[in-house]
TORDREN-505238 format. One line per field, with one value per residue (C-alpha): residue in three letters; chain; z negated, x negated, y negated. Coordinates in Angstrom, 1 decimal. Example, Ala and Ser with C-alpha at 12.3 -4.5 7.8 and 13.67 -1.06 7.14 Angstrom:
2
code: ALA, SER
unit: A, A
Z: -7.8, -7.1
X: -12.3, -13.7
Y: 4.5, 1.1
//
This chain:
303
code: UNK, UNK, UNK, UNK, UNK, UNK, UNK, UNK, UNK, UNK, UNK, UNK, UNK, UNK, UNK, UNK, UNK, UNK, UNK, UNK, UNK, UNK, UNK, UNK, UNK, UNK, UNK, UNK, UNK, UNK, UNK, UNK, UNK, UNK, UNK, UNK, UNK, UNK, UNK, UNK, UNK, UNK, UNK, UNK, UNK, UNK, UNK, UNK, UNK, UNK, UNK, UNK, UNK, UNK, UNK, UNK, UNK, UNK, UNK, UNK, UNK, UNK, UNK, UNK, UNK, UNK, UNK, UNK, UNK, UNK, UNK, UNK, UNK, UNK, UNK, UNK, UNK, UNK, UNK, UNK, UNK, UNK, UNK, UNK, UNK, UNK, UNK, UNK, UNK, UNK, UNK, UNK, UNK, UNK, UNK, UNK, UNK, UNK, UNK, UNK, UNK, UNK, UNK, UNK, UNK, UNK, UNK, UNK, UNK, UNK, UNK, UNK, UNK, UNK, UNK, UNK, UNK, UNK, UNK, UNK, UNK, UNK, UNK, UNK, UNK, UNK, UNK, UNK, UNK, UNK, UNK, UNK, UNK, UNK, UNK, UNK, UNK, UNK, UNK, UNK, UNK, UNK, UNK, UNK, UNK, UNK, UNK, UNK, UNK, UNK, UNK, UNK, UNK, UNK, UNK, UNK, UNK, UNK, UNK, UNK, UNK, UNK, UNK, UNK, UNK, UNK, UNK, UNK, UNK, UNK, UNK, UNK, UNK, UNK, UNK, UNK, UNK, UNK, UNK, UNK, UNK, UNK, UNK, UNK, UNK, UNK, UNK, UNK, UNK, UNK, UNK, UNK, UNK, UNK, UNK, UNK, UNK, UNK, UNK, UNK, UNK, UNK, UNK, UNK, UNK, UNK, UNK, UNK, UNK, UNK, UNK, UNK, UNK, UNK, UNK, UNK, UNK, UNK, UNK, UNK, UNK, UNK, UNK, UNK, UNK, UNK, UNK, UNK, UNK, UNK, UNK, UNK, UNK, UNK, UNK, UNK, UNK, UNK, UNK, UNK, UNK, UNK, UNK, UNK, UNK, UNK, UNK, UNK, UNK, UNK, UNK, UNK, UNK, UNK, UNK, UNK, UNK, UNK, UNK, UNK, UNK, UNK, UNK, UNK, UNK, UNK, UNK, UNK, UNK, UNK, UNK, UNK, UNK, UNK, UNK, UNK, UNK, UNK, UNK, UNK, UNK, UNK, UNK, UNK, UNK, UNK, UNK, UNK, UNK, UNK, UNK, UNK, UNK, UNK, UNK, UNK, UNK, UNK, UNK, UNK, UNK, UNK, UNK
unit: A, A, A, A, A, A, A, A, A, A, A, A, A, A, A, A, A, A, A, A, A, A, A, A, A, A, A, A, A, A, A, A, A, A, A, A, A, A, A, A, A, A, A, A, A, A, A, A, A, A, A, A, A, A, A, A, A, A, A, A, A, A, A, A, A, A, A, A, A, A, A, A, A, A, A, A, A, A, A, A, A, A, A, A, A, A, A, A, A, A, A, A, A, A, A, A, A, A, A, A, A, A, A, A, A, A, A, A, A, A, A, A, A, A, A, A, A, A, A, A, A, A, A, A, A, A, A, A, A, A, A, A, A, A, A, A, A, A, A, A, A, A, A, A, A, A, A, A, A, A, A, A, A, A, A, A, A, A, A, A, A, A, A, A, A, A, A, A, A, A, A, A, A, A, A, A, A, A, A, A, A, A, A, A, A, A, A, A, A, A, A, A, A, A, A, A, A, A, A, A, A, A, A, A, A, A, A, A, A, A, A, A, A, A, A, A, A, A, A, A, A, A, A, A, A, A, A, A, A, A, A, A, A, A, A, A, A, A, A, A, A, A, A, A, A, A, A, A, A, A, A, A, A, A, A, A, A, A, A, A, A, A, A, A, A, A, A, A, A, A, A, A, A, A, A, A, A, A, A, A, A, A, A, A, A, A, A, A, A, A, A, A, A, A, A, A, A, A, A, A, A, A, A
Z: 56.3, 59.0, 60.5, 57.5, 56.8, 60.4, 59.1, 56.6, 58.8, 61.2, 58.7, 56.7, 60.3, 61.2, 59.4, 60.2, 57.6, 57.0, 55.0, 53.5, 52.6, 51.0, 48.8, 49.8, 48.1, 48.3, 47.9, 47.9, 46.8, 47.6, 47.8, 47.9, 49.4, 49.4, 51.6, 49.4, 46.0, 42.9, 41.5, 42.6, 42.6, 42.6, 44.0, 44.1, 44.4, 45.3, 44.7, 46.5, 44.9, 41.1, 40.4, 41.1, 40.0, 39.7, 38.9, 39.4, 39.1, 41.6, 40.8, 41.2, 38.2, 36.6, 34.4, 34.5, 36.1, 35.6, 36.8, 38.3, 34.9, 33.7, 31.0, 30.7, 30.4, 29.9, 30.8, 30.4, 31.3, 28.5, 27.7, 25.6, 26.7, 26.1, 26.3, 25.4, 25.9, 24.0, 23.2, 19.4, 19.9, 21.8, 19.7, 21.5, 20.4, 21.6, 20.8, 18.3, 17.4, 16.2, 14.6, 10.5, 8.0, 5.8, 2.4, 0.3, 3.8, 4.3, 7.3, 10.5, 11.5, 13.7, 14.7, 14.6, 15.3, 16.8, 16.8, 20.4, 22.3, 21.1, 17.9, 15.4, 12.3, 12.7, 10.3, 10.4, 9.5, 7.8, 7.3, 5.2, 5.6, 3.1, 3.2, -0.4, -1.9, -3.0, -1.3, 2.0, 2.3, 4.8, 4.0, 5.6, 5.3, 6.1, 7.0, 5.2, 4.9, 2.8, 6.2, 9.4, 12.1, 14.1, 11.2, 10.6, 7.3, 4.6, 1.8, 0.9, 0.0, 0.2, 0.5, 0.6, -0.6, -1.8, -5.1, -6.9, -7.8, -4.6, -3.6, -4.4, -3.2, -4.3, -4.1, -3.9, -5.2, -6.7, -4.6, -5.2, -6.7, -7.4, -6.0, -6.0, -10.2, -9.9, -10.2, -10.4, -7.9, -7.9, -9.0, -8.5, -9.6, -9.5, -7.4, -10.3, -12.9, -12.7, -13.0, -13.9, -11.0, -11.4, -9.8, -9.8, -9.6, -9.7, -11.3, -12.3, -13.5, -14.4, -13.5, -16.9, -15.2, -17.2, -13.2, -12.6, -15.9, -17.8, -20.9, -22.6, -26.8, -29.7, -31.5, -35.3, -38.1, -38.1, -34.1, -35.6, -39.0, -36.4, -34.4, -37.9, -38.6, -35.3, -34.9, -37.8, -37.2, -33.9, -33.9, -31.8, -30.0, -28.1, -25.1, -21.5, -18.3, -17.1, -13.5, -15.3, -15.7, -17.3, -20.3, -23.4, -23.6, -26.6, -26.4, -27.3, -26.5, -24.9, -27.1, -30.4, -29.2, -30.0, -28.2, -27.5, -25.4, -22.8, -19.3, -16.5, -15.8, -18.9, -19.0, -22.1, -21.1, -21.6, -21.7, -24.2, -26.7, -26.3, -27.2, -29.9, -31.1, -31.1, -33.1, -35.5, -35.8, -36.7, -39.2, -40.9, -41.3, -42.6, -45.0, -45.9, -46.5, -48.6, -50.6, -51.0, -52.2, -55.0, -56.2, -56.3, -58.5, -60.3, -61.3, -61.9, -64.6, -65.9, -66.6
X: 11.1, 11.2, 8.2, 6.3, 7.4, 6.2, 2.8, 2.8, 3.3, 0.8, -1.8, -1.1, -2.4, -5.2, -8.5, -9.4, -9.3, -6.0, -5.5, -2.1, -2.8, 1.1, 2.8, 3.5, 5.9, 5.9, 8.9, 7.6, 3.8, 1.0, -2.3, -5.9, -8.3, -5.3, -2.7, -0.1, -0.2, 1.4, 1.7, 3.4, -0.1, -3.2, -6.8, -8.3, -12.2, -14.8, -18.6, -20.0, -18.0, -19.3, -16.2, -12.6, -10.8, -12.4, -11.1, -14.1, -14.2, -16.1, -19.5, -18.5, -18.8, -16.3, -14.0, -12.5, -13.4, -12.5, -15.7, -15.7, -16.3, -12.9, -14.4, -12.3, -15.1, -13.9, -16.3, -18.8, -20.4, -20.6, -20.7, -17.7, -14.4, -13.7, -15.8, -15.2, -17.8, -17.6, -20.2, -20.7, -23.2, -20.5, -17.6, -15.6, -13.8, -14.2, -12.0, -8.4, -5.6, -2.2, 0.6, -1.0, 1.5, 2.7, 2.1, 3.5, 4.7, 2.5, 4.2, 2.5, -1.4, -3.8, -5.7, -5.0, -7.7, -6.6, -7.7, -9.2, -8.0, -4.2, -2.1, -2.3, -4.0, -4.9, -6.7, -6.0, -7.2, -3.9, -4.1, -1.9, -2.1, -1.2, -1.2, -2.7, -6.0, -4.7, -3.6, -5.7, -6.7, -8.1, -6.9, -8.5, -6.0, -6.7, -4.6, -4.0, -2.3, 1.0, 1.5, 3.0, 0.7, 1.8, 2.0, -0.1, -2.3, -0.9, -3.8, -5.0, -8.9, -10.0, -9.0, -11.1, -8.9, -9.0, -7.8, -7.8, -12.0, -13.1, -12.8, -12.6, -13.7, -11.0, -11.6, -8.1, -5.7, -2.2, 0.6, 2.2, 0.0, -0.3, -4.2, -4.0, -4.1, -7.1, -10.6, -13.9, -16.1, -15.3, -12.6, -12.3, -9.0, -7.6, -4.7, -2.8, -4.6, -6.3, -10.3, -9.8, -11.4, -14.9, -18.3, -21.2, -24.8, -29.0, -29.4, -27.9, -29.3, -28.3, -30.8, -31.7, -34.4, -34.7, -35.0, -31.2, -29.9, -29.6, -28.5, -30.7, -30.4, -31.6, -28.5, -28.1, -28.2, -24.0, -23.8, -25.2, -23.2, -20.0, -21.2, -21.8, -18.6, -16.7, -19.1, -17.6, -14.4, -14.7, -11.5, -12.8, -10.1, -9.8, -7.6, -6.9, -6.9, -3.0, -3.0, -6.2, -6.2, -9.9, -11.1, -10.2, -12.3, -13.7, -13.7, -12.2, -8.7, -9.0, -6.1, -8.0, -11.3, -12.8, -12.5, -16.8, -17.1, -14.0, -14.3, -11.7, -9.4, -8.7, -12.2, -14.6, -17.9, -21.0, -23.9, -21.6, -21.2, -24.6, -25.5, -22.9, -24.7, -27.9, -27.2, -25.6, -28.4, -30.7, -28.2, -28.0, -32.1, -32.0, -29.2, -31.4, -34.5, -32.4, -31.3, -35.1, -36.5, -33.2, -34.2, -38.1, -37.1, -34.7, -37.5, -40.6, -37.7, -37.1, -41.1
Y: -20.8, -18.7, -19.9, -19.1, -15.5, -14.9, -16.3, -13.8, -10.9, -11.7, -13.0, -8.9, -7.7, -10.2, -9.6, -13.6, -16.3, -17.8, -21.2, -22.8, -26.6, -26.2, -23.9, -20.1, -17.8, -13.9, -12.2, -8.6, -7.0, -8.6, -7.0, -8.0, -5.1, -2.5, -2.0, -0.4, -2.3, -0.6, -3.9, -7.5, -8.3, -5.8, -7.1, -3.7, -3.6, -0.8, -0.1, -2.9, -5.2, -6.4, -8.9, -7.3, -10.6, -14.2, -17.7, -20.1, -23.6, -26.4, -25.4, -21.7, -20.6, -17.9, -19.3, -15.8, -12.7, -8.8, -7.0, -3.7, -2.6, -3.3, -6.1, -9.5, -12.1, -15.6, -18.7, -15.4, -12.2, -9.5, -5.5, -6.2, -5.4, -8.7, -11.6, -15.6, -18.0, -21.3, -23.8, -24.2, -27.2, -29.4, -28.7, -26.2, -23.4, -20.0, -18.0, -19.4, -17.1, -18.5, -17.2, -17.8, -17.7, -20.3, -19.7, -17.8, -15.6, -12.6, -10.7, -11.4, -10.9, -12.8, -9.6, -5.4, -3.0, 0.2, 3.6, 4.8, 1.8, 2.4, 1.4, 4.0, 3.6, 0.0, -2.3, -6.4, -9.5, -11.7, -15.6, -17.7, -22.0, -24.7, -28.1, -28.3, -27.5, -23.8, -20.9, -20.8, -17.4, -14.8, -11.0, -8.2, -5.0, -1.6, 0.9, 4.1, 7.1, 5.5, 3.5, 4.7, 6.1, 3.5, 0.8, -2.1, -1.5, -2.8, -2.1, -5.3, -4.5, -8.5, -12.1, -15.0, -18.1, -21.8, -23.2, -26.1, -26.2, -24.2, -20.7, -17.0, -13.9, -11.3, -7.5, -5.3, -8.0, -6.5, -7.4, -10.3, -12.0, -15.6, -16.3, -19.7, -19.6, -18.2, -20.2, -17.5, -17.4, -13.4, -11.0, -7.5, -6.0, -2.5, -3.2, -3.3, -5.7, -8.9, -8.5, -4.6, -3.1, -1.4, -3.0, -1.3, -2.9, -2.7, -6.2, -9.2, -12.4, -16.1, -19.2, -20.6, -23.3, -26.7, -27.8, -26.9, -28.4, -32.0, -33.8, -30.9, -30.9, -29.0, -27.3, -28.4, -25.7, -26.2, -24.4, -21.4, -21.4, -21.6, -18.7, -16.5, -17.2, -16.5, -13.1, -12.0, -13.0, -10.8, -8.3, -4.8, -3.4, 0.3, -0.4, 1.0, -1.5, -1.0, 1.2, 2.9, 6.7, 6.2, 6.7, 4.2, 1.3, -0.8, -4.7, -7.9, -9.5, -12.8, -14.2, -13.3, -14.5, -18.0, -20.4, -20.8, -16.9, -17.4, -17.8, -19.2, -16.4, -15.3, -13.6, -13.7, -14.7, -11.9, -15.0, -17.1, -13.8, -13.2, -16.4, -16.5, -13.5, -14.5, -18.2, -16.0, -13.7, -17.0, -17.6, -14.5, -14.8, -17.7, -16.4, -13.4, -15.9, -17.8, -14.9, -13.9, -17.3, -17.2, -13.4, -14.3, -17.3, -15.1, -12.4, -15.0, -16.7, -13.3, -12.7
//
């Protein structure tokens, strides 16, 4: 032992190579291109010198390396103030982060983003895992001014998740809420209630190809006899969506509409009420047609 602390202090004066072929402890500082490290170790670089830090492997190249930049590049060089390098093609990951929740627990993140390289206002990315079909998600919450400065947001604004059928994209979800019981492709809530949110677009439209479709037949007169009758059946409410400061509304309820116009969700379908409509509106026609043939019978029997 004492032979090797003498090695030491000699090899902290000599500026020739010096190689251990066994194990080496240091029980002070030890510093690489500094004599006076502020750390136990520091490897302190200058100008000339484009890699401050660098772990390479047999063929010499960095597995990881701090550049004179200050950037963290793993298996890679990058801009980024930190880089990972991973080869999609073969398999490997580049970059995992542990620590999900199991579901239902919501309390712990993969990943914060931080204001100015610190930890105020900062936004994350939540997951939850389930051994099931359901409740897989991916929440992306952003902090706001009802958190702490120095809080994690909590303002849930979107969670991708599984269910039973597929998934969901979910815009501002109330807390709490069971997703897994929900099966569109697409909600957007208030934060409050279920599908109440607002969305505003420039189009929509629905494939109606006879490419995309199959065991294709002609509704009977009866389909549109049915559809008169449940149009008129139709009970308008006025109503306001609950969290909603808005104006009142005008629509259906879902409990007191047929069966034929609802949707998963608890939603009423627009295509099925249009259709609905429109086999109605054939069925009123042929009503009115009715009704005319009678009354021209009626007044040529009168002549």
């Amino acid at each position: 032992m004492k032979l090797l602390a003498l090695l030491l202090l000699l090899a902290s004066r000599a500026y020739a190579q010096t190689t251990f072929d066994s194990e080496v402890w240091v029980a002070s500082k030890t510093g690489v291109g500094t004599a006076s490290p502020g750390a136990r170790f520091e490897s302190q670089g200058s100008s000339a010198t484009s890699s401050w830090f660098q772990v390479s492997g047999v063929d010499l190249s960095p597995a990881l390396r701090v550049g004179s930049d200050g950037n963290l590049d793993l298996s890679t060089a990058s801009a980024a103030r930190v880089s990972v390098s991973g080869s999609g093609d073969a398999g490997d990951l580049a970059l995992e982060l542990r620590g999900g929740n199991v579901y239902p627990a919501a309390s712990s993140t993969q990943t914060t983003f931080g204001y100015a390289g610190g930890a105020l206002y900062r936004h994350a990315i939540r997951t939850q895992h389930a051994a099931t079909a359901s409740s897989n998600t991916l929440t992306f919450a952003l902090w706001s001014p009802a958190d702490a400065s120095g809080a994690v947001g909590t303002k849930e604004v979107m969670t991708l998740l599984t269910h039973s059928t597929g998934t969901t994209v979910h815009v501002v979800p109330p807390p709490g809420l069971a997703l897994s019981t929900n099966t569109v492709q697409l909600i957007v809530s208030n934060g409050t209630t279920v599908g109440a949110g607002t969305m505003m677009r420039g189009s929509e439209g629905t494939a109606s190809s006879a490419l995309i479709k199959e065991g294709i037949q002609p509704l009977e007169a009866q389909a549109e006899e049915t559809a008169y009758q449940e149009v008129a059946g139709l009970k308008h409410v006025r109503f306001r969506y609950k969290g909603s400061k808005g104006q009142a509304q005008r629509g259906l309820l879902y409990e007191e509409a047929p069966e034929s116009i609802r949707a998963p969700g608890k939603a009423l379908s627009m295509d099925r009420r249009l259709l609905n409509a429109e086999m109605a509106a054939k069925e009123l026609l042929r009503r009115l047609s009715a009704g005319e043939a009678d009354a021209a019978v009626l007044g040529g029997e009168s002549r």
